[in-house]
ZAMARGU-4260 file (C-alpha; in steps of 0.2 Angstrom, whole numbers, plus 5000, padded with zeros to 4 digits):
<rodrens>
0) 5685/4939/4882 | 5676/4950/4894 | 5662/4954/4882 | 5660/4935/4876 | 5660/4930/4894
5) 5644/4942/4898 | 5635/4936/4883 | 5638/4918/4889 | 5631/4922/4906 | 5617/4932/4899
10) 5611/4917/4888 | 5614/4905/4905 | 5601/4914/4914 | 5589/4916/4899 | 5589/4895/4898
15) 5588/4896/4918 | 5575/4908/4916 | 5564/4897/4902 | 5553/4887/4916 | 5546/4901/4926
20) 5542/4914/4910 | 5524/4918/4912 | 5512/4924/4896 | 5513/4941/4906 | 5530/4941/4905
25) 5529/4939/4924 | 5542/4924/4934 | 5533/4910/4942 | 5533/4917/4959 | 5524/4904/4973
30) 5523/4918/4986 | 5506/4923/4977 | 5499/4906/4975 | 5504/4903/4992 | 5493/4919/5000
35) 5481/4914/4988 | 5477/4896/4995 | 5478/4902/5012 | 5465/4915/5009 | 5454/4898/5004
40) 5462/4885/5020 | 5470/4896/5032 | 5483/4891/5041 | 5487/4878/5028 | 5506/4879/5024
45) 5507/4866/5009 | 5514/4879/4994 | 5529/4876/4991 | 5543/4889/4994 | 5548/4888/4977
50) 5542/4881/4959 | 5543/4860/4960 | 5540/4850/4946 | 5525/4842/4951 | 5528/4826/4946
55) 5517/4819/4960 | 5501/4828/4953 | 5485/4818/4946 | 5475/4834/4937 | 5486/4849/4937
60) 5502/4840/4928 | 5512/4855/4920 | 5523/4857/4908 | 5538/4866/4917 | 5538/4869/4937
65) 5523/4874/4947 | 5518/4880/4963 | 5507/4868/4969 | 5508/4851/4978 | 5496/4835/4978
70) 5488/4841/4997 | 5483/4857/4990 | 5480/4849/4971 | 5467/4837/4984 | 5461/4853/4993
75) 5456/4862/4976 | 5447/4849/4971 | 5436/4849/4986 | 5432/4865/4985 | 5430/4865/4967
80) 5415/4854/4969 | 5409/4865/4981 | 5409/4880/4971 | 5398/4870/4956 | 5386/4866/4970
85) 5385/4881/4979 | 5383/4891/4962 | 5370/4877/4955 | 5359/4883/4970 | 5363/4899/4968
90) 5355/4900/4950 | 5342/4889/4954 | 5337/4899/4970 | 5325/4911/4961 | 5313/4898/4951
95) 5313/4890/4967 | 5307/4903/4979 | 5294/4907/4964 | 5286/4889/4964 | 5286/4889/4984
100) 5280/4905/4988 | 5265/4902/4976 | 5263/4884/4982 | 5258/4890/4999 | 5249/4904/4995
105) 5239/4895/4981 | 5238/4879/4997 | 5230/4893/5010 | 5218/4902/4995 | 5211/4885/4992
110) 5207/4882/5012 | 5201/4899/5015 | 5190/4893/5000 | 5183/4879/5008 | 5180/4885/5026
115) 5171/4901/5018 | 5161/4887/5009 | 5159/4878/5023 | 5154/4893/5036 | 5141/4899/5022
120) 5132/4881/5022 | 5132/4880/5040 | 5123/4898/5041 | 5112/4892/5029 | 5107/4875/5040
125) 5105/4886/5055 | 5096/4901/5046 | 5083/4892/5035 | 5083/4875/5043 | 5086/4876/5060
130) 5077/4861/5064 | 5089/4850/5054 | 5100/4850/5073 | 5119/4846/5075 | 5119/4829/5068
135) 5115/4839/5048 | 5129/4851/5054 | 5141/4836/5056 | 5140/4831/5042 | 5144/4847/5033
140) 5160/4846/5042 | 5165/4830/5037 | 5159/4834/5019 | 5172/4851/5017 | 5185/4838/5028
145) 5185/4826/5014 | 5185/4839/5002 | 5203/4848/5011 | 5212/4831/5012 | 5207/4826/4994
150) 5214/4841/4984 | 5227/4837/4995 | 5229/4821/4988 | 5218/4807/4999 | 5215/4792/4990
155) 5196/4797/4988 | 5182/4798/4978 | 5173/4816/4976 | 5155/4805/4969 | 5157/4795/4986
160) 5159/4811/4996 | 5142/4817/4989 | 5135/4801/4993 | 5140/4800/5008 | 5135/4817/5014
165) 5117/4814/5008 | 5117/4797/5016 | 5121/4806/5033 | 5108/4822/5030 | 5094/4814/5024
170) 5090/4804/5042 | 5087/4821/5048 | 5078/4829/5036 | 5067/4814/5035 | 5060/4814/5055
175) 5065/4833/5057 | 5059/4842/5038 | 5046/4833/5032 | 5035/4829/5049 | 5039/4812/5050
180) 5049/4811/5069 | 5037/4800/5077 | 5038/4787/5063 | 5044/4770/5072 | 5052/4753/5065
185) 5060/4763/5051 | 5081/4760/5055 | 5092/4774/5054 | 5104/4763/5042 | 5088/4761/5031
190) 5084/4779/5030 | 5105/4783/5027 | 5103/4773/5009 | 5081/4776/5008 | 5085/4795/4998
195) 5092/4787/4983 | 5076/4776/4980 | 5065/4789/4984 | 5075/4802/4974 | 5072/4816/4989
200) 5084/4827/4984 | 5081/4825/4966 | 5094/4828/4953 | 5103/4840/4964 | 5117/4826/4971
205) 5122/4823/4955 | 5125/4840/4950 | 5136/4844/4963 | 5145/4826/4961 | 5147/4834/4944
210) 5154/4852/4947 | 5161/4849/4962 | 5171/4833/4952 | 5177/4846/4939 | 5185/4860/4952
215) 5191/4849/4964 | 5202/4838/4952 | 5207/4852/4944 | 5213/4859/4961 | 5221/4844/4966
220) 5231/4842/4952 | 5236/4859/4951 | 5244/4856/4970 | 5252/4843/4964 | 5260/4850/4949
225) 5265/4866/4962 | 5274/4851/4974 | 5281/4843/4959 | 5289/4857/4952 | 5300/4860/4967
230) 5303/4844/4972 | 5311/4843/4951 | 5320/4861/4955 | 5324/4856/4974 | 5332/4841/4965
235) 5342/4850/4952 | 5349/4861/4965 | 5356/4845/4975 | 5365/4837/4963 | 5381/4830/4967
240) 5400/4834/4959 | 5407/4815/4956 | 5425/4811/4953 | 5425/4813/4934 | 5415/4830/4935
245) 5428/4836/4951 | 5442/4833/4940 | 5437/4842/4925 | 5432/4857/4938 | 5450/4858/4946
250) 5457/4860/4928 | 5444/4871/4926 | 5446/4883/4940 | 5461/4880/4948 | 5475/4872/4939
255) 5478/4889/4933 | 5484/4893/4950 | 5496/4881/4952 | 5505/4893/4935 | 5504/4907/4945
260) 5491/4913/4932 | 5478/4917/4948 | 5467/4929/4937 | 5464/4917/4924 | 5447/4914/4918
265) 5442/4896/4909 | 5440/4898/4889 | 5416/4898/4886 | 5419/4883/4877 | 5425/4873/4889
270) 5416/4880/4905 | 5399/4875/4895 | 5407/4858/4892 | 5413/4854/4909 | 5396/4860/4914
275) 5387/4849/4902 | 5395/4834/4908 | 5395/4839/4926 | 5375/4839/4929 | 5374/4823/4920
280) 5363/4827/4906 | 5351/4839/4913 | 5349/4849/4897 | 5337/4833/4889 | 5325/4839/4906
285) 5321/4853/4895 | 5308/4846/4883 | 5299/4839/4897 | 5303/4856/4908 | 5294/4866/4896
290) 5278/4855/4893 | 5277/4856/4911 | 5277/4877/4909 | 5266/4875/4897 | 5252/4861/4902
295) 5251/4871/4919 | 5248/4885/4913 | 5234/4879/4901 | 5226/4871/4918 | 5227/4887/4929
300) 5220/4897/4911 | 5205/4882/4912 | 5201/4883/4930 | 5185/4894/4930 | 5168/4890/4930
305) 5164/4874/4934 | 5184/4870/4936 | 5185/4884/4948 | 5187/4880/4964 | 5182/4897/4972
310) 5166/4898/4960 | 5160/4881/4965 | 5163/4882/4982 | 5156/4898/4989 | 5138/4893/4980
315) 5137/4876/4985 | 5127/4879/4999 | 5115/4885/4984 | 5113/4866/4977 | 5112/4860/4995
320) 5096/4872/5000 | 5087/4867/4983 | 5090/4849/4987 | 5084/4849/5005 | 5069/4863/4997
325) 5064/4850/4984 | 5062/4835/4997 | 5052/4846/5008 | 5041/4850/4994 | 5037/4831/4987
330) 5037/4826/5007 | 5022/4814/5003 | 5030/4807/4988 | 5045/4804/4999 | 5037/4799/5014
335) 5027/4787/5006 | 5042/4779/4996 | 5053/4777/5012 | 5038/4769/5021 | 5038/4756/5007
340) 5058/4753/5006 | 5062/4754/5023 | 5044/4744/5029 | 5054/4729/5032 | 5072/4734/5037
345) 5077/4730/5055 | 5077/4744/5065 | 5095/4748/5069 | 5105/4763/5071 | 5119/4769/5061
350) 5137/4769/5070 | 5142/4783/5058 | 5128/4793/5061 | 5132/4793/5079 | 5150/4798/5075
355) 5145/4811/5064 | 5133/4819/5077 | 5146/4819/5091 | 5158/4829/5077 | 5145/4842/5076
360) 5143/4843/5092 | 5161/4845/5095 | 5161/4858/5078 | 5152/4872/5084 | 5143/4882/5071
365) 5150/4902/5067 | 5137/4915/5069 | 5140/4925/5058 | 5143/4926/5041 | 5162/4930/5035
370) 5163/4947/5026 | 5173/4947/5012 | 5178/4962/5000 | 5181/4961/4983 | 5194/4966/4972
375) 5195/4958/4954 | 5217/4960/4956 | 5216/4948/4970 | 5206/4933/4966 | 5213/4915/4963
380) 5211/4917/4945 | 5221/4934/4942 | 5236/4926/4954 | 5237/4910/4945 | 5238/4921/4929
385) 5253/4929/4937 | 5261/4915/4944 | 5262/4906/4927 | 5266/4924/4920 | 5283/4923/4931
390) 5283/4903/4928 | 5286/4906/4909 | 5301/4918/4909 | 5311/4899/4916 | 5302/4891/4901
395) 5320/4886/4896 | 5328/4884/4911 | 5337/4867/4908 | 5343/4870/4890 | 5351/4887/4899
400) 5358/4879/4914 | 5375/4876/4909 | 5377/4894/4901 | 5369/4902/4919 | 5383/4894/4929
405) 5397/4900/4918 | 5390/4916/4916 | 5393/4918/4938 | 5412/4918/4930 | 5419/4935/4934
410) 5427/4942/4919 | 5446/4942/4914 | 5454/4959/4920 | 5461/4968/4905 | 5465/4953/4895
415) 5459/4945/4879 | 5466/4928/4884 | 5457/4912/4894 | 5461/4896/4902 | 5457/4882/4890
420) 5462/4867/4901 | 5482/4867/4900 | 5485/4885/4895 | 5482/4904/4890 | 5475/4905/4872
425) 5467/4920/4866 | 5449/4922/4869 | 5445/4924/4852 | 5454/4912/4842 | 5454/4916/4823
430) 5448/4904/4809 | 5466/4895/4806 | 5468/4892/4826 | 5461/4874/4834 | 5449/4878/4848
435) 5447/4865/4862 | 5432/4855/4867 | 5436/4843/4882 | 5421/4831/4885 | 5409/4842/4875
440) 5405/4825/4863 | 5407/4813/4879 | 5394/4822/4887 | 5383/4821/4871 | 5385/4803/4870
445) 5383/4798/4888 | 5366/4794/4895 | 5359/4805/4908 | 5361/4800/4927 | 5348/4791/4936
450) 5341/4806/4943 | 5340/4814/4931 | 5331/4801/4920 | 5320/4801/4939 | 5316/4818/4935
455) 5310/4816/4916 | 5299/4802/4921 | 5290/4811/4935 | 5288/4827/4922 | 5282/4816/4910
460) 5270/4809/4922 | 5263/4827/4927 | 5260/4832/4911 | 5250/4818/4907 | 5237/4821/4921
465) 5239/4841/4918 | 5234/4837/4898 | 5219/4824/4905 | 5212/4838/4917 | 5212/4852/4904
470) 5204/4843/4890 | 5189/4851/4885 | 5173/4851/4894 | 5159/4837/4887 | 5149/4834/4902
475) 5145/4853/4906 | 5143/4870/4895 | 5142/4888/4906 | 5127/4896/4899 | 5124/4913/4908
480) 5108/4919/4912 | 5103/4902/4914 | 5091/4894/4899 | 5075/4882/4896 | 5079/4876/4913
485) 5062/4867/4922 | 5058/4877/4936 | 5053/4870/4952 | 5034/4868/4949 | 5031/4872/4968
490) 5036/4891/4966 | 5047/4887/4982 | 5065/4895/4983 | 5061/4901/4966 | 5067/4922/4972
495) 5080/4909/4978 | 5086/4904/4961 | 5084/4922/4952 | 5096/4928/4964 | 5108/4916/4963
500) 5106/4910/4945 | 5105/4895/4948 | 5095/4881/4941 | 5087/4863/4944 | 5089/4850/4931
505) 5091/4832/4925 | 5106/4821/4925 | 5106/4804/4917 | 5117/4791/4920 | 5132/4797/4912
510) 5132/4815/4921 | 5126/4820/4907 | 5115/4837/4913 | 5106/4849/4902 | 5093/4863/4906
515) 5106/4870/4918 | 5112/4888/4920 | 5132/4887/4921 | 5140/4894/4938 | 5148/4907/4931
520) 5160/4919/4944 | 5152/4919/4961 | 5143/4936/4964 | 5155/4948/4966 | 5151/4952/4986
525) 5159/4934/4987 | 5176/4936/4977 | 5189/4934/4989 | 5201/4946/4991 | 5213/4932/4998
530) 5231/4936/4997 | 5231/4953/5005 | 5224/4945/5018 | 5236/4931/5018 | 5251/4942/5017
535) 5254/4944/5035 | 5249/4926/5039 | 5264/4917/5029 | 5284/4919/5032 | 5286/4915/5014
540) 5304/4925/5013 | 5306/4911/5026 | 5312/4894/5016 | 5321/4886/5032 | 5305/4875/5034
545) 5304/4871/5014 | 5323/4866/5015 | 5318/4854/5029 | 5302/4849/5020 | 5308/4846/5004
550) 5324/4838/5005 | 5326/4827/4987 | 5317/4810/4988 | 5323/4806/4969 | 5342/4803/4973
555) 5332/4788/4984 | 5320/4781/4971 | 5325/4765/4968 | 5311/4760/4956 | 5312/4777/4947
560) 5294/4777/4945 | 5283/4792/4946 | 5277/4795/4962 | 5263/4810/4959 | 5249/4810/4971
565) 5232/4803/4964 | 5240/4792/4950 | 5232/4774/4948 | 5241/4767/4963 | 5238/4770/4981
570) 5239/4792/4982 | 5257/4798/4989 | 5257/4812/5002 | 5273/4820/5001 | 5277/4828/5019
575) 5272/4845/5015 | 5255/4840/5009 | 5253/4828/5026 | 5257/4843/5038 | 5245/4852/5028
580) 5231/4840/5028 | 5234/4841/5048 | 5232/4859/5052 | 5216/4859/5042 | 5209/4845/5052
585) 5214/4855/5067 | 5205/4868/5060 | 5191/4860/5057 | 5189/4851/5072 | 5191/4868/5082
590) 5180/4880/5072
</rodrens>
């Protein structure tokens, strides 16, 4: 009797012991669980003492006894969706530092650009024109004004800038250049439109309409690709667990826990699925993702020359000298040409020449001309080349996104088996065994979330503009070392022109322009050496004022539509870009 008593009990406690048997050979023990939640909530004492049967659970339901109760099944959850969040940011952390870091740097290169441009054309005013006064001044400040807010994204137009500019100048070069003062009865509104009649400045507004058209859209739009590409990654890094991609990530993470089973890792297969489904269709991002790589880096590869902002810029004050040169030497021709348009004009003076006089006199003029070194590792063109270099290793961000969060899983200790949403199975299951795909197909079927089909649209937007700036050049060629270009029949400022390599020539009305040497690089005593020297002017390890600036405006986009600066509507000047655009009217209005 005594021996078959014993085997009795033994097989008693075997069935007893059934539940709690753990793949490990381990027994359920809640104790561990229990430290192991209050690591996560201390203080929180909802683990049970011992294994209950959970019946009460929504997500975590086991088959036996567990170790966890609804509060804490509730407490996962929350956290759960924090951990997606947290570690979405985390992977997208590094492309995002990349875009920002080079957006300002990219934002200050291009001002330094224009306020070297502008300080050489107000040396040049007050160095060979001098009786030109204040008023010409002005109105070289306004013109580099209207050029900084419009790459920034100003609803302008760069052919009315020139205009405008000219409009203003030519007043003063006609009483103060060509001898003509002490002319009376002639308006100053009259004089302000008399220099396209008389074609004073000859074909030179035009060609710097032209070039400065090229470089300045170019620039613009490569701003607003820059701000476009993080507002896209900013986005990405905000979105939201909902209630269908929470549960999925509690049985993912943490209903393992509640089996005692706390070093468990989830199976690849259904972390990328869970994944998949929980960014809401990200991964179709990834055609338009990479279009955007790959039209901005054809645009930065395209900005030189006569799309180069830098090359452009710094010789301007080249076209402007000619133009004022080439009215000076017709001054007859011109003279008599305004006396006959302007003859009958009211006399009246212009509002807006006034204004622009007081701004110049309220701009005072630098003295000296700003020295700048060269070095052929620093220019615009070498960083953008390294910027897209850097830009093209996340080429296929989105397709990888679900794959770069599982890969944050630390590894399984010492085991060959994972977590595939309701138990251990081996890591490595052979052909005969059934591997598990929860929502992998319900994923693929649904369509992606409204931010995300927010974000397509936007990309899709860029790339068009990006693909319409880069097309190839039909209204101007480079030719270096100039060509049959007609040279000014005066002599005057030809040493001019030798030195610069530039030359006069003849628009029609389609800007089409021949018999003109290219711009080539700017002399290489010009080339900027511009990010050494911005490196101790930008915190850009600093993104506290980025996370404030840039917070995600697509989550908010009721109309979905794309909201690029410079499109057809009314331009959009996102924060960033206003605060900008303020500091450089400061700056202007100071300097």
């Amino acid at each position: 009797m005594m021996p078959g008593l014993k085997l009795n009990g033994a097989l008693i406690v075997c069935v007893l012991m059934l539940p709690f048997s753990r793949p490990n050979s381990q027994v359920l023990d809640c104790r561990e669980v229990r430290s192991s939640f209050q690591f996560l909530y201390p203080g929180m004492k909802w683990t049970p003492e011992t294994p209950v049967s959970g019946s009460d659970l929504q997500v975590c339901q086991p088959k036996g006894l567990t170790c966890c109760s609804r509060k804490m099944e509730e407490r996962y959850l929350l956290i759960a969706k924090q951990n997606m969040e947290s570690s979405l940011q985390a992977t997208s952390a590094q492309l995002k530092v990349l875009i920002i870091q080079n957006a300002a740097l990219f934002q200050e290169a291009f001002d330094m650009v224009l306020r070297l441009g502008r300080n050489s054309t107000l040396t040049l005013l007050r160095e060979e024109f001098p009786g030109l006064g204040a008023g010409a001044s002005g109105a070289v400040t306004q013109l580099f004004l209207e050029m900084s807010l419009y790459i920034l994204g100003s609803d302008a137009n760069v052919n009315d800038m020139v205009s405008t500019f000219f409009s203003r100048l030519f007043p003063f070069t006609y009483r103060r250049l060509l001898g003509n003062g002490a002319v009376t009865g002639i308006s100053e509104e009259c004089l302000r439109g008399a220099w396209r009649g008389s074609s004073a400045f000859g074909s030179f507004p035009k060609l710097m309409m032209t070039r400065l058209s090229r470089s300045l859209l170019a620039t613009r739009v490569f701003l607003q690709a820059l701000n476009l590409g993080i507002e896209v990654v900013n986005t990405t890094q905000h979105l939201r667990a909902g209630r269908d991609c929470g549960r999925s990530l509690l049985k993912l993470w943490y209903c393992p826990h509640c089996q005692g089973l706390l070093e468990a890792r989830p199976c690849r297969l259904l972390c990328v699925s869970t994944m998949g489904a929980c960014l809401g269709g990200a991964a179709e991002v990834q055609p338009h993702w990479r279009s955007y790589v790959e039209e901005l880096g054809s645009l930065a590869t395209a900005m030189k020359g006569e799309q180069d902002i830098e090359a452009v810029v710094l010789r301007l004050h080249v076209i402007i000298r000619q133009a004022l040169k080439q009215a000076v030497a017709a001054k007859s021709k011109v003279s008599a040409q305004v006396s006959g348009i302007c003859a009958h004009a009211p006399p009246r003076v212009s509002r807006a020449a006034a204004l622009s006089a007081e701004h110049a006199a309220a701009s005072p003029v630098p003295h000296n001309r700003p020295m700048v070194n060269f070095d052929p590792d620093e220019t615009l063109f070498g960083r953008r080349r390294e910027f897209i270099s850097g830009l093209r290793g996340f080429s296929q961000f989105y397709s990888g996104l679900g794959e770069a969060l599982c890969s944050k899983e630390p590894a399984a200790l010492n085991s060959s088996l994972c977590w595939n949403g309701q138990e251990l199975t081996d890591k490595f299951p052979g052909p005969g065994l059934k591997k598990v795909h929860p929502h992998g197909s319900e994923s693929r079927q649904k369509p992606p979330e409204p931010v995300i089909s927010q974000i397509i649209d936007k990309l899709k937007h860029i790339n068009q503009l990006l693909r319409m700036v880069t097309l190839p050049e039909k209204r101007w060629r480079a030719r270096p070392g100039g060509g049959a270009a007609r040279r000014d029949p005066t002599g005057q400022g030809q040493a001019d022109e030798d030195e610069e390599g530039l030359e006069s020539g003849d628009c029609d009305d389609e800007d089409e322009c021949t018999g003109v040497s290219g711009l080539g690089p700017p002399p290489r005593r010009k080339r900027l050496r511009i990010f050494a020297d911005l490196a101790d002017n930008l915190a850009i390890d600093d993104l506290t004022l980025h996370e404030l600036l840039l917070t995600p405006r697509l989550a908010t986009d009721t109309h979905g539509g794309a909201s690029v600066p410079g499109s057809a509507q009314a331009a959009h000047v996102p924060s960033a870009t206003f605060i900008f655009a303020i500091i450089i009217f400061i700056t202007l209005g100071l300097q």
